[in-house]
C-alpha positions as CSV (number, residue, x, y, z in Angstrom):
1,X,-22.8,-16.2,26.2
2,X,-19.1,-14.4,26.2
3,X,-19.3,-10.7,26.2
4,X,-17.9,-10.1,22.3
5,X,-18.3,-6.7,20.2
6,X,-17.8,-6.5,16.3
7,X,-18.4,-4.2,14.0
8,X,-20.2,-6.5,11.2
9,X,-20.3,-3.8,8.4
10,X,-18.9,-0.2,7.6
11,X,-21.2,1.8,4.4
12,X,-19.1,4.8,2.8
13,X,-20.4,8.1,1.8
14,X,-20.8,7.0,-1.9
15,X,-22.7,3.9,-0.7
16,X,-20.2,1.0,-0.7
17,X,-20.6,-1.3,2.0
18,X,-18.0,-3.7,3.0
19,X,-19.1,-6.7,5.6
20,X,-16.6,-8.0,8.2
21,X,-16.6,-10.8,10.5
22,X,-16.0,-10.6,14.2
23,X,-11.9,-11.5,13.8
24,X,-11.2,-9.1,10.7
25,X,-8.3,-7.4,10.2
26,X,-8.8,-4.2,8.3
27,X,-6.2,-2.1,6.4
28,X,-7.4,1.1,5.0
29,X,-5.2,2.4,2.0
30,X,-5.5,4.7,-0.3
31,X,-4.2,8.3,-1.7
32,X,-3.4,11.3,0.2
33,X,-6.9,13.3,1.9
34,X,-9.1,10.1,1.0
35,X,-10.3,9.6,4.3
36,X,-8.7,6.6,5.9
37,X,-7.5,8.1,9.1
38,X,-11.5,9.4,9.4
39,X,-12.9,6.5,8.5
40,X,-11.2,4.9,11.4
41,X,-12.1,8.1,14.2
42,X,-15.0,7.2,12.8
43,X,-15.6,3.5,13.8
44,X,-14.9,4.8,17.1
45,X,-17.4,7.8,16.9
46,X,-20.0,5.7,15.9
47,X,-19.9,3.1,18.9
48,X,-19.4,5.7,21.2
49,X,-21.9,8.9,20.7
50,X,-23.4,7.9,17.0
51,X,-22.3,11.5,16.1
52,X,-22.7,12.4,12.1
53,X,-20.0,11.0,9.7
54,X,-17.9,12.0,6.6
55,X,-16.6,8.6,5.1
56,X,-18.9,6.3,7.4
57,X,-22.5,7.1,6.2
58,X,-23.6,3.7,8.7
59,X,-21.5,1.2,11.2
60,X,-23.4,-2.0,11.7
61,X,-22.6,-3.8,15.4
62,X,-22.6,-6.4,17.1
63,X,-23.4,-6.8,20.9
64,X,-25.3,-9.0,22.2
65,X,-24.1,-9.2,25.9
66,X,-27.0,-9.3,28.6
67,X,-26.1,-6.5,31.6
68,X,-24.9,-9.1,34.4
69,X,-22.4,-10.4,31.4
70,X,-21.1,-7.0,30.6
71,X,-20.5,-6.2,34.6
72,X,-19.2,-9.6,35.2
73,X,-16.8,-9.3,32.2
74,X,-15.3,-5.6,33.8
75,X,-15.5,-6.4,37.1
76,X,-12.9,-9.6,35.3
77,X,-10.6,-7.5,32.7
78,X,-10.7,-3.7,33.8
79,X,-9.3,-2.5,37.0
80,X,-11.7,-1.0,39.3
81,X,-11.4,0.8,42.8
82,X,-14.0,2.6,45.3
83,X,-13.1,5.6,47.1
84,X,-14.1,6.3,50.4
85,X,-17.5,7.1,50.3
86,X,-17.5,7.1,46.3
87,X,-18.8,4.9,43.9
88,X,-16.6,2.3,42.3
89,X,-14.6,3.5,39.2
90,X,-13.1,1.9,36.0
91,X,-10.1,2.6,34.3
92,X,-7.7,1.2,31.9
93,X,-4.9,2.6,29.5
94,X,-7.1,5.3,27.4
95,X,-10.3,4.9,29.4
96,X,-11.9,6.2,32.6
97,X,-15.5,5.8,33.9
98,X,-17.6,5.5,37.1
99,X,-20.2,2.9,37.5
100,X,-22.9,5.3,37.1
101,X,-21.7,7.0,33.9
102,X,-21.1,3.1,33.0
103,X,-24.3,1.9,33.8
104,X,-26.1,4.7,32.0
105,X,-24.2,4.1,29.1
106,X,-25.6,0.6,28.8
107,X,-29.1,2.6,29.2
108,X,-27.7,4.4,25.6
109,X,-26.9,1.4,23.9
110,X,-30.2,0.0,24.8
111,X,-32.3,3.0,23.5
112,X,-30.1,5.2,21.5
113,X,-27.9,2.4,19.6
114,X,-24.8,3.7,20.9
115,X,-22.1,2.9,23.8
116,X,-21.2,6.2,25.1
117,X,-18.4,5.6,28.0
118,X,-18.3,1.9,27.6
119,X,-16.8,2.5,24.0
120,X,-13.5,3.4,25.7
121,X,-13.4,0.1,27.3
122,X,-14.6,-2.5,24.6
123,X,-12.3,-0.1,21.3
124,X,-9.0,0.7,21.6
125,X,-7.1,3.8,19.7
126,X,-3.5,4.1,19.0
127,X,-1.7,7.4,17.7
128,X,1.7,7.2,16.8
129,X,2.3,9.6,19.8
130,X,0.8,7.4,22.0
131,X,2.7,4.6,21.1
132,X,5.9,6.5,22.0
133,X,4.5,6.9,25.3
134,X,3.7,3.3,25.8
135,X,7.0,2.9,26.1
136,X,8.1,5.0,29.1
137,X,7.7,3.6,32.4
138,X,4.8,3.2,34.1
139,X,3.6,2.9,37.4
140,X,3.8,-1.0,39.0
141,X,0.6,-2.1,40.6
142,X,-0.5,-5.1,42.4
143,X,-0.5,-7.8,40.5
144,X,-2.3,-10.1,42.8
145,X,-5.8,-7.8,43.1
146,X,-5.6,-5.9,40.5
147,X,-6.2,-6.0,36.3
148,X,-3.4,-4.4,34.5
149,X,-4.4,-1.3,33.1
150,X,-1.5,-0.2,31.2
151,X,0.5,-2.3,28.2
152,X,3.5,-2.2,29.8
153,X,2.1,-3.4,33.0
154,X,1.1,-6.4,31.0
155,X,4.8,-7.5,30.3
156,X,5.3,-7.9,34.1
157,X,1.9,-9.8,35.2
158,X,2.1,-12.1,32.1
159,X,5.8,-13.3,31.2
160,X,4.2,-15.3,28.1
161,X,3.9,-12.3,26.7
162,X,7.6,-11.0,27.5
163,X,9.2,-13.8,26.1
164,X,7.2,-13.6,22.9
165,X,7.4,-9.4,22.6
166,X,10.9,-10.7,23.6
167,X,11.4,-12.9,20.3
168,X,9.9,-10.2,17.9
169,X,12.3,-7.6,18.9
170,X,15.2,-10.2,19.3
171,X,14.1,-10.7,14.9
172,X,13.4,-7.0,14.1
173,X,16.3,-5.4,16.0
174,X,18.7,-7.7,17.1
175,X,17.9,-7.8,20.9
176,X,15.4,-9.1,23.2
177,X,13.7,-7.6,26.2
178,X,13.8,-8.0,29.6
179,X,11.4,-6.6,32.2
180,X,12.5,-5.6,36.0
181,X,10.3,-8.2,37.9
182,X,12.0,-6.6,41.4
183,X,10.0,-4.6,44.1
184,X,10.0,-1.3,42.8
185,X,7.1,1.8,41.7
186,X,7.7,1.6,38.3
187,X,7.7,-1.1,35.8
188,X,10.9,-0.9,34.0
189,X,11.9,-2.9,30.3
190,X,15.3,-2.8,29.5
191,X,16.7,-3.9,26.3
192,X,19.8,-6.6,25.7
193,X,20.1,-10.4,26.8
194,X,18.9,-10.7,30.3
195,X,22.3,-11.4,33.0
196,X,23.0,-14.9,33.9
197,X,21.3,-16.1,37.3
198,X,22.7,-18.3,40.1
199,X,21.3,-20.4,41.4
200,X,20.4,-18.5,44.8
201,X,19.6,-15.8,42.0
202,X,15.9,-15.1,41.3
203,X,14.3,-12.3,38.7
204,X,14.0,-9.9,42.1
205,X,17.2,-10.5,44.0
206,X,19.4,-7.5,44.4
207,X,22.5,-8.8,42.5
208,X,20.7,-9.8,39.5
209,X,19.0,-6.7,39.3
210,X,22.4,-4.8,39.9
211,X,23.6,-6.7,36.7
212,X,20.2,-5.9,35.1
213,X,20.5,-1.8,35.4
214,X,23.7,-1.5,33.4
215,X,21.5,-2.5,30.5
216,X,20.0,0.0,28.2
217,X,16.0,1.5,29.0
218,X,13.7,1.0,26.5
219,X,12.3,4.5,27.3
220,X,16.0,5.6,25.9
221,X,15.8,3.5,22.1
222,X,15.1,5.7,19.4
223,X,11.2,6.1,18.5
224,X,11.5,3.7,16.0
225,X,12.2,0.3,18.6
226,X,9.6,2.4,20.8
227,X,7.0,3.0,18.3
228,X,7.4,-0.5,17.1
229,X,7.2,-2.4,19.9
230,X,4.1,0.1,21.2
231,X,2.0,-0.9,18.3
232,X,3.1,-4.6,19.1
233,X,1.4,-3.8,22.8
234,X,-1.4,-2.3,20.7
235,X,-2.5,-4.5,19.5
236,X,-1.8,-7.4,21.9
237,X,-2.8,-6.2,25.4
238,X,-5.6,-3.7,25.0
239,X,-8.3,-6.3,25.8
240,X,-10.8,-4.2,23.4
241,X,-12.8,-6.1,21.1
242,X,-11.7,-4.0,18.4
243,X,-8.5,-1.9,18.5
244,X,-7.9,0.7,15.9
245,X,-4.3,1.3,14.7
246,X,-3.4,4.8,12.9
247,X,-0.2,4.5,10.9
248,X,1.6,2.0,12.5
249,X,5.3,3.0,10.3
250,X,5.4,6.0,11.7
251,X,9.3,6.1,12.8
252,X,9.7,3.0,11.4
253,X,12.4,2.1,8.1
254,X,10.9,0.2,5.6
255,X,12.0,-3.4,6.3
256,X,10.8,-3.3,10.0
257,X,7.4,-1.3,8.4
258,X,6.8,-4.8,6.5
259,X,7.9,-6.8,9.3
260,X,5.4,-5.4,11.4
261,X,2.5,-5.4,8.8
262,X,3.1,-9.7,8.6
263,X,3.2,-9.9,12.1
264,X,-0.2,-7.7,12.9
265,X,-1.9,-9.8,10.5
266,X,-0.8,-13.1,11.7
267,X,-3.1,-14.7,14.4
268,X,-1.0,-17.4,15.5
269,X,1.9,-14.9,16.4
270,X,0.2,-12.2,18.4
271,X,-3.5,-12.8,19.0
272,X,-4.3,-13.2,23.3
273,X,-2.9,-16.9,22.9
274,X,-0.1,-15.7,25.4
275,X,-2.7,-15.8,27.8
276,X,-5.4,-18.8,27.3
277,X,-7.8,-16.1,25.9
278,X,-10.1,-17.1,23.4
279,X,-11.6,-13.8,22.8
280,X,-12.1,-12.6,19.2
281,X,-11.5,-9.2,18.5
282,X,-11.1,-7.2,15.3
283,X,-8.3,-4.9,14.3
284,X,-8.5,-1.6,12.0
285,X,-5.3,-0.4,10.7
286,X,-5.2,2.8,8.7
287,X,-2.0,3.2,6.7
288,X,0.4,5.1,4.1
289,X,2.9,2.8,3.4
290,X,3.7,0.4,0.5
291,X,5.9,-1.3,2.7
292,X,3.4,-2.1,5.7
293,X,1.0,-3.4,2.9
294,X,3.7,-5.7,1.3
295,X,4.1,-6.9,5.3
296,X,0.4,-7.5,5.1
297,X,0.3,-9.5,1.6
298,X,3.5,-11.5,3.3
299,X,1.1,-13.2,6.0
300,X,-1.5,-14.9,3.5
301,X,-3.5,-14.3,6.3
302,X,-7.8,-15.7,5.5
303,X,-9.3,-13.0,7.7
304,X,-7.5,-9.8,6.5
305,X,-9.4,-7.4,4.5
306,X,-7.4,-4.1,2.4
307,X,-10.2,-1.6,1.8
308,X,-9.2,0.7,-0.5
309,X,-10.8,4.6,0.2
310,X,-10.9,7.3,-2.7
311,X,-12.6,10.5,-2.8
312,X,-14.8,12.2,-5.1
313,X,-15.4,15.7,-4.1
314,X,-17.6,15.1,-0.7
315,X,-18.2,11.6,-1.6
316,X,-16.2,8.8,-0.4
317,X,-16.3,5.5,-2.5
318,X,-14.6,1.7,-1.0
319,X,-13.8,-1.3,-2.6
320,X,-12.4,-4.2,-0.8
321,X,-9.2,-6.2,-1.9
322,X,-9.1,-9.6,-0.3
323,X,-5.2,-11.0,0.4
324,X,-6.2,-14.2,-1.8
325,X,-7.1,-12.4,-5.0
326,X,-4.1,-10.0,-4.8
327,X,-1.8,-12.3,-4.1
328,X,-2.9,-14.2,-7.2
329,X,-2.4,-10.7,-9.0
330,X,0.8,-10.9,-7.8
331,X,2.7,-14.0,-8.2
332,X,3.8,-12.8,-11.3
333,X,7.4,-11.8,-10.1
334,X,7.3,-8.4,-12.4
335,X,4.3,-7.4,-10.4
336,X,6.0,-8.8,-6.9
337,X,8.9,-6.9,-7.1
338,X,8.1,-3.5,-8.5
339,X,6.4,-0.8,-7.0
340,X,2.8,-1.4,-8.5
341,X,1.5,-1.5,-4.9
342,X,2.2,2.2,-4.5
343,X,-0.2,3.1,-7.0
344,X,-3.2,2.0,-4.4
345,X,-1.7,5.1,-2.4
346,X,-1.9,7.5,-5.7
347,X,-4.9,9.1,-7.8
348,X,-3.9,7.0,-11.1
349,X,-1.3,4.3,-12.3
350,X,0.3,5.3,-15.2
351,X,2.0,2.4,-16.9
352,X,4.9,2.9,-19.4
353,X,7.1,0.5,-21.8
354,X,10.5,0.5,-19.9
355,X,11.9,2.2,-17.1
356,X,13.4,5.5,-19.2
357,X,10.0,6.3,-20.4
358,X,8.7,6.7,-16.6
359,X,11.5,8.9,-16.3
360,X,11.4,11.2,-18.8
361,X,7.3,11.5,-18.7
362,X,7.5,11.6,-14.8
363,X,9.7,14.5,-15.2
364,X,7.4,16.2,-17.5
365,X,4.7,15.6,-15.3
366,X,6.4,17.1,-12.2
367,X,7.7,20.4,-14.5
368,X,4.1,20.9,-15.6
369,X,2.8,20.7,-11.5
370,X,5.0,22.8,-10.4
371,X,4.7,25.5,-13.1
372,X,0.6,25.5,-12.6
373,X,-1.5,27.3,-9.5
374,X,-4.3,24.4,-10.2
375,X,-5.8,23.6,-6.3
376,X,-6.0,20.0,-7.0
377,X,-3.2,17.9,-7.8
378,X,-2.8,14.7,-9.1
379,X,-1.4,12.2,-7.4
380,X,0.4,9.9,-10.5
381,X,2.4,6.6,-10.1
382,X,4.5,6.0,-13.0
383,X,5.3,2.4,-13.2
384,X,6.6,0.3,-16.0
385,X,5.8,-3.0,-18.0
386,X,8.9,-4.3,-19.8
387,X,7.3,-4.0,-23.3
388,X,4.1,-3.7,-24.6
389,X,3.0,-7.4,-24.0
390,X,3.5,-7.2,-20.1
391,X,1.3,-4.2,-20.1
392,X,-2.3,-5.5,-19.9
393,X,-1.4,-7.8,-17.6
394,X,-0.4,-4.9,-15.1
395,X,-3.2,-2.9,-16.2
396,X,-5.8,-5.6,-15.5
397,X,-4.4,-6.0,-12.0
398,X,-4.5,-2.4,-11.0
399,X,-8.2,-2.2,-12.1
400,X,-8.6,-5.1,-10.0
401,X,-7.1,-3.5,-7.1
402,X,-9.3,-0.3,-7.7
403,X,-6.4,2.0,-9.1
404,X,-7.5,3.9,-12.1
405,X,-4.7,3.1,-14.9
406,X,-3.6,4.3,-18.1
407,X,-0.9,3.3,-20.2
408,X,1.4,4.9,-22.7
409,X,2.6,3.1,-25.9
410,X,4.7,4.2,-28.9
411,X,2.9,4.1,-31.8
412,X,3.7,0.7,-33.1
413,X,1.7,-0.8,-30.8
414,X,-0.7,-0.7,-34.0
415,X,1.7,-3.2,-36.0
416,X,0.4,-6.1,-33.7
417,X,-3.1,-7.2,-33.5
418,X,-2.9,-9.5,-30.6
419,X,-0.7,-6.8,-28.3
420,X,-3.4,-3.9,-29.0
421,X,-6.6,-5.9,-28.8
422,X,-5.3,-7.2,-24.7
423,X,-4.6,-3.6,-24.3
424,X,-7.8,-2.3,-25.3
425,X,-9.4,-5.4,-23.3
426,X,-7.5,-4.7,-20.3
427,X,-9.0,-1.2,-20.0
428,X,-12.2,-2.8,-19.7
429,X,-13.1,-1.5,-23.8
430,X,-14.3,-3.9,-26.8
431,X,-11.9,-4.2,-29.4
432,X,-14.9,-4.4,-31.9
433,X,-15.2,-0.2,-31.7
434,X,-11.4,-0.1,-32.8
435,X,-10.7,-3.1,-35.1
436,X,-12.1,-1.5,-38.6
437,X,-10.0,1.4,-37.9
438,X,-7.3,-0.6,-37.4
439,X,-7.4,-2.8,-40.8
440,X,-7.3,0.3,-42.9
441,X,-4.5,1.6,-41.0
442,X,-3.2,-1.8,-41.0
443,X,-3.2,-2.6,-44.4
444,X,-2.0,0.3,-45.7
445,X,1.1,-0.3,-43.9
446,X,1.4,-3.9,-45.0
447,X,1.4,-3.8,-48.4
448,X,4.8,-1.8,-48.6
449,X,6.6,-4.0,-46.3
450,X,8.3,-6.5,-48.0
451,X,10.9,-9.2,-47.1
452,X,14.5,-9.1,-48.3
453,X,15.5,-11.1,-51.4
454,X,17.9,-14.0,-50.8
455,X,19.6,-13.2,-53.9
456,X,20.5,-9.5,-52.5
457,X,21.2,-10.8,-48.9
458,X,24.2,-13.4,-50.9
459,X,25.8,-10.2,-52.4
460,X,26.1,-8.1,-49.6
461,X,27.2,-11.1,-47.8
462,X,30.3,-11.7,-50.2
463,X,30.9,-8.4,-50.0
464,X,31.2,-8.4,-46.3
465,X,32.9,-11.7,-46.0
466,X,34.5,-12.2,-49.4
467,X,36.1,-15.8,-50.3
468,X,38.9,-16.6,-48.3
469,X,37.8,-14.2,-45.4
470,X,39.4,-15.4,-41.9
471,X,39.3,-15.0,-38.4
472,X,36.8,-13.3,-36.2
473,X,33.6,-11.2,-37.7
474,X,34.2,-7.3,-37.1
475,X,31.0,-5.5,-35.1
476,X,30.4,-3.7,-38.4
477,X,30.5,-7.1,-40.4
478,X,28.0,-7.8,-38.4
479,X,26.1,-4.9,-38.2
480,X,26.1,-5.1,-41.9
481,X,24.8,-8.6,-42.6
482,X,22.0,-7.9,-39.9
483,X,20.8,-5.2,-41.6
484,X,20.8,-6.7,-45.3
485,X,18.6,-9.6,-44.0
486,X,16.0,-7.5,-41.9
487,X,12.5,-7.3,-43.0
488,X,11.7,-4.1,-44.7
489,X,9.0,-2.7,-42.8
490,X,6.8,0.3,-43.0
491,X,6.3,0.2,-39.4
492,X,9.9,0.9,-39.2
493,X,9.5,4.6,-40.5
494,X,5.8,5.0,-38.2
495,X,8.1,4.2,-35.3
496,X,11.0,6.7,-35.9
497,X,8.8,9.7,-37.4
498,X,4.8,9.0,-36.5
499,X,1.8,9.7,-37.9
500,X,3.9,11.6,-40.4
501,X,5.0,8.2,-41.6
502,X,1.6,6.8,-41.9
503,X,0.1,7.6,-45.9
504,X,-2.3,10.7,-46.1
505,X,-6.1,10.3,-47.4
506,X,-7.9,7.0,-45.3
507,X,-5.0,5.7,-43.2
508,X,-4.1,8.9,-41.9
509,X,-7.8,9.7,-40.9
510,X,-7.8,6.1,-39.7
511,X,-4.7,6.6,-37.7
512,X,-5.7,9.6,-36.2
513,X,-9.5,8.7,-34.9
514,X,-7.5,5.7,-33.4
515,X,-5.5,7.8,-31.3
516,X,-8.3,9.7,-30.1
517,X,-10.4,7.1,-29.2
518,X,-8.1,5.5,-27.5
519,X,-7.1,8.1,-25.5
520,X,-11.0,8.1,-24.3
521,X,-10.2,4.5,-22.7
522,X,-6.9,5.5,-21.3
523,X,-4.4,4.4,-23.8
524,X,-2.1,7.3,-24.8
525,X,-0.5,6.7,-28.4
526,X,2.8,8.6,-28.8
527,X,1.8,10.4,-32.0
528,X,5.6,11.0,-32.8
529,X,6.6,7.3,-32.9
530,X,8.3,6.4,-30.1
531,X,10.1,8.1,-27.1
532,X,13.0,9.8,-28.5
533,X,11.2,11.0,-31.3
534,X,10.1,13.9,-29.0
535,X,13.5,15.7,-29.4
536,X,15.2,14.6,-32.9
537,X,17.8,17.2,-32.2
538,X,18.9,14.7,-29.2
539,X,21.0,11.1,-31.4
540,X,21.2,9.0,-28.1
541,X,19.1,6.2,-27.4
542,X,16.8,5.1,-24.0
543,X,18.8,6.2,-20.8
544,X,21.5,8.4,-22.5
545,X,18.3,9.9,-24.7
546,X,16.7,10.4,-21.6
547,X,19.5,11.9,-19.4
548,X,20.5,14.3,-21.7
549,X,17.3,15.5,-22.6
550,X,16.6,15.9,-19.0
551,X,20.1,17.6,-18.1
552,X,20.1,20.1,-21.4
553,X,16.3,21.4,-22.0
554,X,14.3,23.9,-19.4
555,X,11.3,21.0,-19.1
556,X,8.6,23.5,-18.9
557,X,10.2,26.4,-21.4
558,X,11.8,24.6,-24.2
559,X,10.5,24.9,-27.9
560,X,11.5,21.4,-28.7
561,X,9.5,19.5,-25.9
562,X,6.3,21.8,-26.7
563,X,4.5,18.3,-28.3
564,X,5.5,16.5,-25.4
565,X,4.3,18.8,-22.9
566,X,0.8,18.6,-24.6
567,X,1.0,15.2,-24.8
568,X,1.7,14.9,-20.7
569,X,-0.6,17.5,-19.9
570,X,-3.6,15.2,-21.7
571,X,-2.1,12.3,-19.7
572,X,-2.1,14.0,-16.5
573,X,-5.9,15.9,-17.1
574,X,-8.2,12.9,-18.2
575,X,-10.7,12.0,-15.9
């Protein structure tokens, strides 16, 4: 039987337990302090010493390797040496161990369920230090006795593996790599096209190399290319059976972050084919970046799995998100292309109309946190839906991907049936515990709407364009015309002034239980209408409302934004 090590399941703190199979890819997200970088120190800790946990309450393994297996498998992949007079010792990149310490590891797994030194050998770690350090040169070795036991050492014994770490960086930066393959105590990479060779030329004769040293070291790139293609060797060349990745766009701007998140998650691209290996192992990626995860939705890959970690005081809480399901979420190109994936690195997705109503209640928001001493700070995305009818759409995904949501609406929202009752729905509520409330409210309203007359919309029409009128209709013709055919509404007035538009005596009560109640689900009514209705004092519309609002009032002091800073501060406080 091959020698293989997986970890087959990982139980949380708050009792969520998420089952993997022995070629998973795993991406923790999730907001700031919710435990992903632990969770993945502790999938080490617990095949290593079995020490107690704070986000992994159990790790379930896998290894079912008999002792001559396990020896014959080191004795095959790690490199080994005997001192004179000592006993034979292991080592590899990250790892050392004699054979005794070894051997009485496998006694520990045996009796005490855990691996002790031999962890080091079969699970990787990579910092984002230590993939900087990756790298720097190394020392050469022999290639014909011994197992590389450093990534960059792998370059130069396998030159499958150059030419493919070659092509990446040729895609993601622009120029490939080339690795000194000449007698020398260091293994040196170089970046930029390799030179030309005679004939007579090989990779190790003196005047090809001459040509090769005028190119730049990869130990001199910025820590971006080194970081990058570290985490590249990472994941590629460790040999582990599972390799564990902490923030892997560390250094790196935001197009090589998702570059790098389609390309760890791609099997074809970077697993051990390079080298005829047929080994499964699994990969554990903690992250903090939007852009990585959009990387990782890019590579429809079947066996990646985006666990999503939160925190509830000393408890830590897991749901998985497989890439099928969210990429069904988000085909719908509003969803693609806005930033609704950052809300699974926030506390709550708050989900607005339009664009200039995330501003202006972001900005509210962020006066209100930073005028308050509170210890614990919420962690808000403010995203937008393009009207109210896109909105439980958005909302439906976000639950789906774990993200607590709420949504804000003016207070029209209550003039359509249809949009309000998906809302509701979408927060996971029945629209039964709403809908009475709503007929009274809605019915009051109705019944003093009324359409125009044709008869009135002819006279202001021969008023505006009188017999014999020619040429082009004016704006204000226009203007004019469209407002002497538009349906008389009394939603009209509840959207400019509010509840203070909305009949006292039943309707108002009705109104205003509605309001409350839906607050209790996570739909926040703007009580004075609509946006703008916050500041009356303020004529513009939308953006210019919005910018001069912003530019002209102290957010946190001023008397006219009082309603709206209670209105915030409710958004930002429900639990």
């Amino acid at each position: 039987m091959p020698v293989c090590l997986s970890i087959s399941s990982l139980t949380f703190s708050g009792g969520d337990t998420i089952d993997l199979k022995p070629n998973s890819v795993v991406v923790f997200v999730g907001p700031n302090n919710a435990g992903k970088t632990t969770a993945l120190n502790e999938v080490f800790t617990a095949l290593s010493d079995g020490r107690p946990r704070h986000v992994l309450k159990r790790v379930d393994w896998e290894f079912p390797a008999t002792k001559p297996e396990l020896w014959s498998w080191m004795k095959e992949n790690v490199f080994h040496f005997a001192e004179w007079g000592k006993e034979t010792k292991y080592q590899r990149f990250g790892a050392s161990a004699s054979e005794s310490q070894l051997t009485s590891a496998w006694q520990g797994h045996r009796d005490r369920r855990n691996l002790g030194a031999l962890a080091a050998f079969l699970c990787s770690q990579s910092g984002a230090l230590q993939r900087l350090q990756t790298a720097n040169e190394t020392s050469a070795y022999d290639v014909l006795r011994q197992p590389p036991s450093q990534p960059l050492q792998y370059l130069l014994q396998f030159e499958e593996l150059e030419n493919r770490v070659s092509e990446i960086t040729q895609e993601a930066f622009g120029f490939p790599i080339v690795v000194d393959r000449g007698p020398t105590n260091r293994v040196h990479v170089y970046c930029g096209v390799a030179p030309t060779r005679t004939k007579r030329e090989d990779r190790s004769s003196a005047s090809y190399r001459s040509r090769l040293f005028k190119l730049p070291l990869l130990s001199e790139q910025g820590d971006g290319v080194k970081s990058f293609i570290g985490c590249v060797l990472a994941a590629t060349t460790s040999g582990a059976f599972i390799r564990l990745i902490d923030e892997p766009e560390v250094f790196l701007h935001p197009p090589h972050a998702r570059y790098l998140g389609k390309l760890l998650c791609q099997n074809t691209q970077l697993k051990e084919a390079w080298r005829g290996s047929k080994q499964p192992f699994q990969l554990f990626i903690a992250t903090h970046s939007s852009d990585f995860l959009r990387g990782v939705l890019d590579s429809s890959a079947q066996n990646v799995v985006i666990v999503r970690i939160t925190r509830d005081g000393a408890v830590n809480r897991a749901k998985a998100l497989r890439l099928g399901k969210m990429n069904a979420h988000l085909s719908n190109p509003l969803l693609r292309h806005s930033n609704v994936l950052d809300a699974l690195f926030h506390d709550v997705a708050i989900v607005c109309e339009a664009d200039t109503d995330c501003r202006f209640y972001g900005a509210v928001a962020e006066s209100l946190l930073e005028g308050t001493s509170d210890t614990k700070r919420t962690h808000a995305l403010f995203t937008w839906g393009g009207g109210k009818d896109r909105i439980p759409k958005i909302v439906s995904s976000l639950r789906e991907f774990g993200v607590p949501a709420r949504a804000v609406v003016d207070i029209d929202v209550f003039a359509n049936q249809r949009n309000l009752r998906d809302l509701i729905e979408s927060m996971g509520a029945l629209w039964s515990e709403f809908e009475r409330d709503w007929k009274i409210l809605g019915d009051s309203l109705t019944k003093g709407s009324a359409a125009p007359k044709i008869k009135e919309v002819r006279s202001v029409i021969d008023r505006v364009l009188p017999v014999g009128s020619a040429g082009q209709i004016s704006r204000d013709q226009s203007e004019r015309i469209r407002e002497a055919t538009k349906f008389k509404s009394k939603w009209d007035d509840v959207k400019t002034a509010g509840l203070a538009a909305i009949p006292s005596g039943q309707p108002q009560e009705a109104a205003v239980r509605l309001i409350t109640k839906l607050r209790t689900v996570g739909i926040h009514v703007v009580p004075v209408g609509q946006l703008e209705s916050w500041d009356r004092t303020v004529s513009n519309h939308g953006v210019k409302w919005v910018s001069e609002v912003l530019s002209i009032r102290d957010i946190l002091k001023a008397p006219e934004l009082k309603e709206a800073r209670e209105f915030v501060a409710n958004l930002m406080s429900q639990r």
